[in-house]
PyMOL commands that place a pseudoatom at each C-alpha (Angstrom):
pseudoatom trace, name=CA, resn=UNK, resi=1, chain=A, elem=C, hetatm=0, pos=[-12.060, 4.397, 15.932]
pseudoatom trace, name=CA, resn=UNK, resi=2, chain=A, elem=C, hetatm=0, pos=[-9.264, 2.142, 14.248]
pseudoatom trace, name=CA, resn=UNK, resi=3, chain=A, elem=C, hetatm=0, pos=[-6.727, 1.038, 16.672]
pseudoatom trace, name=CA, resn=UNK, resi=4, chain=A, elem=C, hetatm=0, pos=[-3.546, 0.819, 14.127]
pseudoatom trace, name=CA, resn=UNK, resi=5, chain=A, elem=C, hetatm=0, pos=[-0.032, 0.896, 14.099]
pseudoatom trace, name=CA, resn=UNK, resi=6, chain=A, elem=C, hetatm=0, pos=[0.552, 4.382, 12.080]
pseudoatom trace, name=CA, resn=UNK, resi=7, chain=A, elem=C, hetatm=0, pos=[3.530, 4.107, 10.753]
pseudoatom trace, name=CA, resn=UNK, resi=8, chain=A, elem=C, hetatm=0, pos=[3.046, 0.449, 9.096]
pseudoatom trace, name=CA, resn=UNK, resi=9, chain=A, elem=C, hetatm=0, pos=[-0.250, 2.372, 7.710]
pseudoatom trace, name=CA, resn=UNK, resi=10, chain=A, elem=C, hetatm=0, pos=[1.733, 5.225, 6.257]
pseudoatom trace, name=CA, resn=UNK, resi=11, chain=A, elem=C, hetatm=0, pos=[4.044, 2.102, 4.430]
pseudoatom trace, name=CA, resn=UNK, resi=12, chain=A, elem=C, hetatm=0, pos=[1.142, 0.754, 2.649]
pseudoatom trace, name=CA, resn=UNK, resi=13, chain=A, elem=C, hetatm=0, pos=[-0.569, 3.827, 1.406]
pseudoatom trace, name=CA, resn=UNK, resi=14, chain=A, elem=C, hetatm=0, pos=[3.396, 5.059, 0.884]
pseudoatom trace, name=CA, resn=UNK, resi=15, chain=A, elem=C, hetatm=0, pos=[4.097, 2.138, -1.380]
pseudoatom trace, name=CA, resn=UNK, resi=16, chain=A, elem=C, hetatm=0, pos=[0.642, 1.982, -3.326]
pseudoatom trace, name=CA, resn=UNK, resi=17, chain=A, elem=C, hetatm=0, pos=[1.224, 5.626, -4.213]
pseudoatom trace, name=CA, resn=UNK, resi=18, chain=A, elem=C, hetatm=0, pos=[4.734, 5.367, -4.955]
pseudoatom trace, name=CA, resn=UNK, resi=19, chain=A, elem=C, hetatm=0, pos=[3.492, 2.433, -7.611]
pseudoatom trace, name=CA, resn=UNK, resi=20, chain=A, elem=C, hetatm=0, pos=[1.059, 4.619, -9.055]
pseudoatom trace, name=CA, resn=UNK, resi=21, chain=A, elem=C, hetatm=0, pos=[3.424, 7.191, -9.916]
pseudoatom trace, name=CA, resn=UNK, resi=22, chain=A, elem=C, hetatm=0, pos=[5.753, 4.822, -11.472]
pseudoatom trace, name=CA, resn=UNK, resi=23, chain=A, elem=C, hetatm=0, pos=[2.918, 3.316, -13.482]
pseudoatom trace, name=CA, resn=UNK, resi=24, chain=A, elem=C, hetatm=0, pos=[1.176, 6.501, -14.540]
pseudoatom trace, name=CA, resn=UNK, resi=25, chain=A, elem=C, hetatm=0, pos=[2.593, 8.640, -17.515]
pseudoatom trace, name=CA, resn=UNK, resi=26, chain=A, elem=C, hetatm=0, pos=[3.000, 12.834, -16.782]
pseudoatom trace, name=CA, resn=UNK, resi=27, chain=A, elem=C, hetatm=0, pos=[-0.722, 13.960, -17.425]
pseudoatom trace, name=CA, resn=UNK, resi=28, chain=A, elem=C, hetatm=0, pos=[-2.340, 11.018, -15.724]
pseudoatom trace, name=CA, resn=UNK, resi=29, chain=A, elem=C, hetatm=0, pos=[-4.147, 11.425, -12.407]
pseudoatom trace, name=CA, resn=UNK, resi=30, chain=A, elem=C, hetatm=0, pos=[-3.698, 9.649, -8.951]
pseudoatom trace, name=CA, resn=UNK, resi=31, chain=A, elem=C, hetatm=0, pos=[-6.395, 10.578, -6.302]
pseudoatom trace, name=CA, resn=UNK, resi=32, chain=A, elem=C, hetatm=0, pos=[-6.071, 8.908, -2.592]
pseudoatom trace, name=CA, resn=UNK, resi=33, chain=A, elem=C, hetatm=0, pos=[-9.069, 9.013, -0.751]
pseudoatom trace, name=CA, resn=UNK, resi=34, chain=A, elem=C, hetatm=0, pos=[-10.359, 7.620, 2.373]
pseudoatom trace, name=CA, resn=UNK, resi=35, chain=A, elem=C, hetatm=0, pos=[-13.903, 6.316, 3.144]
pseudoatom trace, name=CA, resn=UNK, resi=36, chain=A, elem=C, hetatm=0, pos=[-16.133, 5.494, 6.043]
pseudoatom trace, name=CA, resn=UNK, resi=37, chain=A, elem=C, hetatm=0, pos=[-17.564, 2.508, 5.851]
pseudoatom trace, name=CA, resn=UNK, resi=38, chain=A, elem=C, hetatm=0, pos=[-20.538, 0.225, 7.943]
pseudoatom trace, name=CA, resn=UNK, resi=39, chain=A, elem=C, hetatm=0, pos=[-18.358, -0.794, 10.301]
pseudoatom trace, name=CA, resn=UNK, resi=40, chain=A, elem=C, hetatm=0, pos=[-14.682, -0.024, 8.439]
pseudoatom trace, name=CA, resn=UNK, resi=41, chain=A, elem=C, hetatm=0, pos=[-12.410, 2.732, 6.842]
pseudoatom trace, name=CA, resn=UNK, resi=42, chain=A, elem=C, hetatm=0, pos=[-11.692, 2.183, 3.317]
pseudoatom trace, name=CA, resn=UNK, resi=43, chain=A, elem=C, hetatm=0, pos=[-8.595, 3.960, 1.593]
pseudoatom trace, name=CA, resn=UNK, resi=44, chain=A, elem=C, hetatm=0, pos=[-8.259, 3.899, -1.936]
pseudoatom trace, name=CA, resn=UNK, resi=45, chain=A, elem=C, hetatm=0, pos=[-5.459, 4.775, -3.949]
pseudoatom trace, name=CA, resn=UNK, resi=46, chain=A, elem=C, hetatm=0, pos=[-6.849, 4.898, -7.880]
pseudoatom trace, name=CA, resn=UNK, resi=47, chain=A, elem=C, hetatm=0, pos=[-4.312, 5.913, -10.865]
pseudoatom trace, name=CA, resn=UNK, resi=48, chain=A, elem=C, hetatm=0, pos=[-4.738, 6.396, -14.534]
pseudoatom trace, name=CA, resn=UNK, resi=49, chain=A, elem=C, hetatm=0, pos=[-1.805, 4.319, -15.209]
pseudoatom trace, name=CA, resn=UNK, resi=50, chain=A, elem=C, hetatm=0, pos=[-0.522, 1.232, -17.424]
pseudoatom trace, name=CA, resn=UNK, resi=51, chain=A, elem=C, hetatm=0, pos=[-3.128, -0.752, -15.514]
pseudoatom trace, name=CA, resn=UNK, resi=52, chain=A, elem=C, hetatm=0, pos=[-2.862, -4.700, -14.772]
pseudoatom trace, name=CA, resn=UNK, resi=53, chain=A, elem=C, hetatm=0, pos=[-3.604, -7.261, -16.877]
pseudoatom trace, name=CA, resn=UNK, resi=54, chain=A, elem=C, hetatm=0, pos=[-6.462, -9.514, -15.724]
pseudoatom trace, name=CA, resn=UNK, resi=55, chain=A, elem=C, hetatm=0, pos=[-4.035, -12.557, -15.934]
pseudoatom trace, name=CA, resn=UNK, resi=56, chain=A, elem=C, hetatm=0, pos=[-1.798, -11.480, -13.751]
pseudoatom trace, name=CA, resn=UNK, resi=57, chain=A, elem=C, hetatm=0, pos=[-4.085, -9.790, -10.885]
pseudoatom trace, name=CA, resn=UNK, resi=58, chain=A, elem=C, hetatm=0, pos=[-4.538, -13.470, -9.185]
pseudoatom trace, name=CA, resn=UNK, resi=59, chain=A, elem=C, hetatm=0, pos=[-0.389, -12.756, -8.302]
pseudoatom trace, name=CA, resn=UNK, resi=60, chain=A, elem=C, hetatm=0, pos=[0.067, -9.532, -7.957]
pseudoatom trace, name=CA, resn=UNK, resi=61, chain=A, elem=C, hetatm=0, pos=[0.533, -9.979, -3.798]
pseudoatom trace, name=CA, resn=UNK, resi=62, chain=A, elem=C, hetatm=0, pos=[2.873, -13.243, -4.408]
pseudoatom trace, name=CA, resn=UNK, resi=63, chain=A, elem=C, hetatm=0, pos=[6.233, -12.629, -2.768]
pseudoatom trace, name=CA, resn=UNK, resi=64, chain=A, elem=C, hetatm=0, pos=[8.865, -11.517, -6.001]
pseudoatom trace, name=CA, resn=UNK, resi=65, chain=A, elem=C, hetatm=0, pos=[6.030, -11.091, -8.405]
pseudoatom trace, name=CA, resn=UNK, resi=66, chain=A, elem=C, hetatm=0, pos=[6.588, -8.310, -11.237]
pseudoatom trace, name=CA, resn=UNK, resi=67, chain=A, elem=C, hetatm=0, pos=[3.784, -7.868, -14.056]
pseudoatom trace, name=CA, resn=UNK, resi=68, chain=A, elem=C, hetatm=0, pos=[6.188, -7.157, -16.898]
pseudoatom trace, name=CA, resn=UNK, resi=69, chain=A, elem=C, hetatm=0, pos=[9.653, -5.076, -15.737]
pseudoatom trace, name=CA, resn=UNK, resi=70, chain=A, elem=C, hetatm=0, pos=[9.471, -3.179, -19.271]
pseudoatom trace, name=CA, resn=UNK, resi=71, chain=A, elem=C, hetatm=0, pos=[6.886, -1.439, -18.292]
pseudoatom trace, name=CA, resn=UNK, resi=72, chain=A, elem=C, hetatm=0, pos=[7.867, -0.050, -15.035]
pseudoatom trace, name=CA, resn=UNK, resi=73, chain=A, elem=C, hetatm=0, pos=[9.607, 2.417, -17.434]
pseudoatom trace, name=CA, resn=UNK, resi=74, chain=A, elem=C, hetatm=0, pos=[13.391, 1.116, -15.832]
pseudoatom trace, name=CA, resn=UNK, resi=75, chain=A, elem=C, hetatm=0, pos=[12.304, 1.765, -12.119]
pseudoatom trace, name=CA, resn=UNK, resi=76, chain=A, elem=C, hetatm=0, pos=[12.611, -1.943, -11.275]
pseudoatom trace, name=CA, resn=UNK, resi=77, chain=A, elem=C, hetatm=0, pos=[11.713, -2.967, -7.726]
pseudoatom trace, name=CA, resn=UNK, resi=78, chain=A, elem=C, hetatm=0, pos=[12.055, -6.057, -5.856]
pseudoatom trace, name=CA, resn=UNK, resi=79, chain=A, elem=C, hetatm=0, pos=[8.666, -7.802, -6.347]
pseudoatom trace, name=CA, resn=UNK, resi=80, chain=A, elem=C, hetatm=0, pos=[7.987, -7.680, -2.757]
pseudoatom trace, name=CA, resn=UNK, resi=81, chain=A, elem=C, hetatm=0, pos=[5.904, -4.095, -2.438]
pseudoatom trace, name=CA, resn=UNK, resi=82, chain=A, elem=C, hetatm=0, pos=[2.378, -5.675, -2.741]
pseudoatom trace, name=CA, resn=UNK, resi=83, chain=A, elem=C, hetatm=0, pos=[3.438, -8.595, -0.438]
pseudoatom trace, name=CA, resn=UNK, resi=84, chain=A, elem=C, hetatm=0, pos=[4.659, -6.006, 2.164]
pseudoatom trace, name=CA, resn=UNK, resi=85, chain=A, elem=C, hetatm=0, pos=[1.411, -4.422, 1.812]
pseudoatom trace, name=CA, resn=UNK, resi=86, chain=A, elem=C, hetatm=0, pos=[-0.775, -7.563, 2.287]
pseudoatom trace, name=CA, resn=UNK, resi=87, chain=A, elem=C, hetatm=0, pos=[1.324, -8.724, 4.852]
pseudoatom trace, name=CA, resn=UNK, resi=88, chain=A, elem=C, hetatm=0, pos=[0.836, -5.226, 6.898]
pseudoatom trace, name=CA, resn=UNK, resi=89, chain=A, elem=C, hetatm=0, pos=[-3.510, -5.178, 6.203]
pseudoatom trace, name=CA, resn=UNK, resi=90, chain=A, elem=C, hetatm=0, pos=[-4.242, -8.476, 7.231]
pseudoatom trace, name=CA, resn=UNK, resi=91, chain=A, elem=C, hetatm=0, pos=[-1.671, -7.423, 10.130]
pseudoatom trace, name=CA, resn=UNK, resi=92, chain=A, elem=C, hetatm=0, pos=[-4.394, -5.044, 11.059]
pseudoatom trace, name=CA, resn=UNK, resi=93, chain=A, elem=C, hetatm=0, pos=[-7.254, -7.292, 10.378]
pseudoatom trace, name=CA, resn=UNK, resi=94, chain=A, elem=C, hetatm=0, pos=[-8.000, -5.763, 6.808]
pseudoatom trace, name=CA, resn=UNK, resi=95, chain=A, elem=C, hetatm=0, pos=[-8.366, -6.818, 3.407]
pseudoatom trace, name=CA, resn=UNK, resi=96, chain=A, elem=C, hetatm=0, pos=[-6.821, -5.472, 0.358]
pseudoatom trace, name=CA, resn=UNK, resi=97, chain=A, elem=C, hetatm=0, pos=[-8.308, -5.839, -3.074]
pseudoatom trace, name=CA, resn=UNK, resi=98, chain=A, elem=C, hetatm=0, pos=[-7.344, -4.604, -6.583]
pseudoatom trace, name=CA, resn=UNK, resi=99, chain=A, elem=C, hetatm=0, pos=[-9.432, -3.269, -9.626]
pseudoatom trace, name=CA, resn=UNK, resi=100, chain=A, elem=C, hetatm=0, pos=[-7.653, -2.988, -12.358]
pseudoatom trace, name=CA, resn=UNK, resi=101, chain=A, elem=C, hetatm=0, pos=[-8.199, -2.579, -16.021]
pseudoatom trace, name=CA, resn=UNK, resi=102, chain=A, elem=C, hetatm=0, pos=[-5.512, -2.919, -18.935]
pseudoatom trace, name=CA, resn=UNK, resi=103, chain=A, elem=C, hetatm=0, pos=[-4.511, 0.332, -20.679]
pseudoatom trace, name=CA, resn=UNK, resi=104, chain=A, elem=C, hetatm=0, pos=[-6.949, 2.122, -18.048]
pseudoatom trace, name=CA, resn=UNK, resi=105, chain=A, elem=C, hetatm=0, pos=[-5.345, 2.420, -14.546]
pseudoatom trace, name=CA, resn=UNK, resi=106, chain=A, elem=C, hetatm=0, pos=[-5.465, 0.516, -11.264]
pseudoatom trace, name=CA, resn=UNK, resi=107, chain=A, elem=C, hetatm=0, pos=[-7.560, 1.120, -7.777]
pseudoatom trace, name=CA, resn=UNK, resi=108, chain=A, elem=C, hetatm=0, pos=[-6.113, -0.395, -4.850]
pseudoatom trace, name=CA, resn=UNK, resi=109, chain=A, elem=C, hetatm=0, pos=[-8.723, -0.467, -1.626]
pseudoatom trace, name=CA, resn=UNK, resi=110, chain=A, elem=C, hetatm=0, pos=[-7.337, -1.317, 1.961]
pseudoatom trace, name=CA, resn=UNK, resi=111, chain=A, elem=C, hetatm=0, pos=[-10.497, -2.153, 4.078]
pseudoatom trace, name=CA, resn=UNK, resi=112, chain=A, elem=C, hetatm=0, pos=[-9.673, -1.706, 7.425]
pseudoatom trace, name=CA, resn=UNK, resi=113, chain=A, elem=C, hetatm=0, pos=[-12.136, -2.879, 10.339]
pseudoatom trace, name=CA, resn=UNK, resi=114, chain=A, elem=C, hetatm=0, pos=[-13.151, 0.230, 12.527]
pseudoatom trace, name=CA, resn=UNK, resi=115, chain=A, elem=C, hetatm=0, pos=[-12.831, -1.542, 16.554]
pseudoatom trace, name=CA, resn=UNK, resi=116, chain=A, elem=C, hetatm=0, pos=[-12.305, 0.065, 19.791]
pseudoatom trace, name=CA, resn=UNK, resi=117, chain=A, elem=C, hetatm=0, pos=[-9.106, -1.342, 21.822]
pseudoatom trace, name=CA, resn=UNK, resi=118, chain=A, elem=C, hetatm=0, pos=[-11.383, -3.410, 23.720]
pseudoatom trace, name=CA, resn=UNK, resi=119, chain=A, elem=C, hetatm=0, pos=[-11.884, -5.794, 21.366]
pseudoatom trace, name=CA, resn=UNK, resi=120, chain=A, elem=C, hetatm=0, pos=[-8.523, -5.849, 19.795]
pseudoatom trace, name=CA, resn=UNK, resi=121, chain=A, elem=C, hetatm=0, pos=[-7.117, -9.143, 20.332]
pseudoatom trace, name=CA, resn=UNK, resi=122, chain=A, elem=C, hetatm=0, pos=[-4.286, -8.881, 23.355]
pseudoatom trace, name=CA, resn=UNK, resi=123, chain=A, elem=C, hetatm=0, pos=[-1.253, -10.404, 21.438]
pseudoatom trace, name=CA, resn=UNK, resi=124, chain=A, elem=C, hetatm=0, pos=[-1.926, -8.069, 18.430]
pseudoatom trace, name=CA, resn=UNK, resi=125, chain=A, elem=C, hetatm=0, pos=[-1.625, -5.000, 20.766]
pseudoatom trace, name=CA, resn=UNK, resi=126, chain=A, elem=C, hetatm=0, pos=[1.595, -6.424, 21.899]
pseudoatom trace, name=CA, resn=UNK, resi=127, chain=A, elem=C, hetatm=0, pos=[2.603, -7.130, 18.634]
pseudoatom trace, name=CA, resn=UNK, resi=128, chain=A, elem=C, hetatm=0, pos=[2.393, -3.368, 17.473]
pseudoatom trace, name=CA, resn=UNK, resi=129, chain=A, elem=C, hetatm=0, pos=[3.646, -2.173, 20.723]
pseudoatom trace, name=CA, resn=UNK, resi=130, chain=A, elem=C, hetatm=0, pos=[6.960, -4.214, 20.553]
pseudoatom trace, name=CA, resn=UNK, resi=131, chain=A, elem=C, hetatm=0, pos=[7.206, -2.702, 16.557]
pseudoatom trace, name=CA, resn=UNK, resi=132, chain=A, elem=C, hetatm=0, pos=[6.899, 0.933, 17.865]
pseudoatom trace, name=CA, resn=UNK, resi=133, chain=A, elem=C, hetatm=0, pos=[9.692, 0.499, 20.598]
pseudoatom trace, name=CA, resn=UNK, resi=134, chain=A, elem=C, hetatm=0, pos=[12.404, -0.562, 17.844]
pseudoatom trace, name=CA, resn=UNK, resi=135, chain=A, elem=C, hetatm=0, pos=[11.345, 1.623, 15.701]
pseudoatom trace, name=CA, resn=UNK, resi=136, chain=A, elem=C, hetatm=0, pos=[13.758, 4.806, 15.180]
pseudoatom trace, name=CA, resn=UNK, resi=137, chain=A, elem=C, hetatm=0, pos=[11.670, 7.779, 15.780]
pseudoatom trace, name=CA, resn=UNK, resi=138, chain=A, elem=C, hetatm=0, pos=[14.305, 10.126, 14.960]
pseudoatom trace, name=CA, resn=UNK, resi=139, chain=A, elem=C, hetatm=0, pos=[13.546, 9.677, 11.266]
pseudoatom trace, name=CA, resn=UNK, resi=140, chain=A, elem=C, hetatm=0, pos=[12.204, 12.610, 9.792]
pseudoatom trace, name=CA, resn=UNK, resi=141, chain=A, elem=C, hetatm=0, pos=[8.632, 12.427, 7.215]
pseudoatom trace, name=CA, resn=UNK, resi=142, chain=A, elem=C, hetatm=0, pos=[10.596, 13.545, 4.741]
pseudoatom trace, name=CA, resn=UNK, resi=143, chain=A, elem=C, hetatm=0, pos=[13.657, 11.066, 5.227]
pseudoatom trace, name=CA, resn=UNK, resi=144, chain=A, elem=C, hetatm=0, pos=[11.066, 7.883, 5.181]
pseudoatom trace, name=CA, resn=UNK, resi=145, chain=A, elem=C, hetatm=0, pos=[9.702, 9.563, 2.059]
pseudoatom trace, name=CA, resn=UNK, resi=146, chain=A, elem=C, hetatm=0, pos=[12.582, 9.952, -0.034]
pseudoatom trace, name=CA, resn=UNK, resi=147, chain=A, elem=C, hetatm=0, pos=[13.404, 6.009, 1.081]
pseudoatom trace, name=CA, resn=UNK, resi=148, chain=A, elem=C, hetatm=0, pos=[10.067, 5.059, -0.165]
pseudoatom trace, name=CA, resn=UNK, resi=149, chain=A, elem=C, hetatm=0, pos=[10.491, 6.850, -3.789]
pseudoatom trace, name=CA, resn=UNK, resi=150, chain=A, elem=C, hetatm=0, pos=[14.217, 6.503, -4.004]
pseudoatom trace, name=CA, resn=UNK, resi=151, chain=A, elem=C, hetatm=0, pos=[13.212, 4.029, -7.008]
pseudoatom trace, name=CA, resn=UNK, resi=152, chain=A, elem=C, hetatm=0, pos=[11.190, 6.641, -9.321]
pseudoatom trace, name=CA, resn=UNK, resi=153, chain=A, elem=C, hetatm=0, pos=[13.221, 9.578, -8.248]
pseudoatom trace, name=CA, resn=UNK, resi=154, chain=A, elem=C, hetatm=0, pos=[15.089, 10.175, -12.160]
pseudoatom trace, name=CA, resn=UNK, resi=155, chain=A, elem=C, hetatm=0, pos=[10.918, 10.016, -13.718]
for i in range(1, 155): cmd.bond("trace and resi %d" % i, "trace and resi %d" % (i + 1))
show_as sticks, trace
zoom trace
């Protein structure tokens, strides 16, 4: 059992995945899959793309960081995706790591810790219940979706 604030979960795998498209030429392959772990849920998002070079995966999460912008094939960001998504797993009392390889493709892996609400730390449930109550709910799946790609949409 994971307690976890869904929506800020669908944002992280939303972004990873909308990365690996952007990264990965037509061909490639992008599989998102979701493990149970010892005492955690792992999702991993794994691509075939560009991949990252090994000097720049220490600041990849860094607020405004961009590997190279030529190679996001003109689908320029804002350098704060990965920092969004850090910010959000540790928000939930995960980790996030990155494998990458140059020229191969990239695997992102969100370890999140499996707990019961019990032993979920008060002033984090409060935390996730204030999000939820600003949220708008009236937002369709597919509206949040075509916000989240609106930056690879002409691939």
């Amino acid at each position: 059992m994971i307690y976890c604030d869904d929506d800020k979960i669908e944002r992280i795998v939303l972004n990873l995945f909308s990365n690996a498209i952007k990264f990965t030429k037509p061909g490639g392959k992008i599989e998102v899959n979701i493990y149970q772990g010892q005492k955690e849920v792992i999702i991993s998002i794994k691509d075939t793309g560009i991949g990252i070079p090994e000097d720049k995966l220490a600041s990849i999460f860094d607020r405004f960081s961009q590997v190279d912008k030529t190679l996001a094939r003109n689908m320029e960001g804002t350098g704060i995706g990965l920092a969004l998504v850090k910010s959000l797993v540790e928000m939930h009392r995960g980790k996030v790591y990155v494998k990458s390889i140059y020229g191969e493709g990239t695997e992102f892996l969100i370890h999140l810790p499996e707990n019961t609400l019990d032993t979920v730390n008060e002033k984090y449930k409060d935390t996730v219940n204030l999000n939820k109550q600003y949220e708008n709910k009236q937002e369709s799946n597919i509206e949040k979706i075509n916000i989240e790609f609106s930056d690879i949409y002409s691939i």
